[in-house]
C-alpha positions, 0 to 999 in steps of 0.5 A, a space after each residue: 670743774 674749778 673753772 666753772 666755779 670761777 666763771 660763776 664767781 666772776 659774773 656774780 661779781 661783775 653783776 652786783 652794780 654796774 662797774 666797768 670791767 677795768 675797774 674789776 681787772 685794776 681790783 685784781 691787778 692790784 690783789 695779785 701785786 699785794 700777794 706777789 709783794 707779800 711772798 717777795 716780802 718773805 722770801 727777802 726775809 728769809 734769804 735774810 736771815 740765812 745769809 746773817 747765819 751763814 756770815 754768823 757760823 762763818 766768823 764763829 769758825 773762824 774765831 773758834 778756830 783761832 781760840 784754838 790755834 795755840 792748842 794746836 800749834 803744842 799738840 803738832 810740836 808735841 806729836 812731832 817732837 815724839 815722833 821725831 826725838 827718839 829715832 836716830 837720824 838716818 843720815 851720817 854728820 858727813 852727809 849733813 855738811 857736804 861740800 863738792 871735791 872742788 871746794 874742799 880741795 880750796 879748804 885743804 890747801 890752807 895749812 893746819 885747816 883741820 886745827 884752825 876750824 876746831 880753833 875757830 868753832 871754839 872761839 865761836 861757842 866762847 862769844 856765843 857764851 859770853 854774850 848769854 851770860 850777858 844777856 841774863 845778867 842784864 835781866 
């Protein structure tokens, strides 16, 4: 068996000269640690260079992904606006601009409100007008 090989080569190697025992156990002490190093050696390397790839694949992720960020920014808008512009909405305009009874009846109780709203909205659409008009006369 191996371990009667091993035993042969150990008083092969013990009786060549006349050495103490220490001396051949620090010989051994000493290959073990060199092979023990060399394998650390190794390993270390390769958990290396896995960890650069894996810090490597990462940013290349994140740099592709953002490279495409604008692209997929006007797909979604684009999907959603087909999605979206064509169906008619499924609430009524009263439902969008609701306010409570109490808060109309505050609203009613100003004389001509219905006259003064279209007058005030008109008014607001005129300055909203002028001021893109001057916006872009400006440029």
């Amino acid at each position: 068996m191996i371990w009667g090989y091993l035993q042969e080569f150990w008083n092969a190697i013990t009786g060549v000269l006349d050495y103490p025992i220490e001396f051949f156990q620090s010989i051994g002490n000493a290959v073990a640690g060199a092979i023990g190093n060399l394998f650390e050696f190794f390993i270390h390397n390769i958990t290396d260079i896995f960890v650069f790839a894996g810090w490597f694949f990462s940013n290349f992720r994140n740099f592709f992904g953002n490279v495409l960020l604008p692209l997929r920014y006007v797909y979604t808008f684009l999907q959603e606006f087909i999605n979206t512009a064509f169906v008619s909405p499924n609430t009524s305009a009263k439902e969008i601009w609701f306010f409570g009874s109490d808060i109309m009846a505050i609203f009613n109780v100003i004389p001509y409100w219905a006259t003064l709203c279209a007058v005030l909205g008109i008014c607001l659409i005129i300055i909203i007008g002028f001021a893109i008009v001057k916006h872009f006369t400006k440029i």
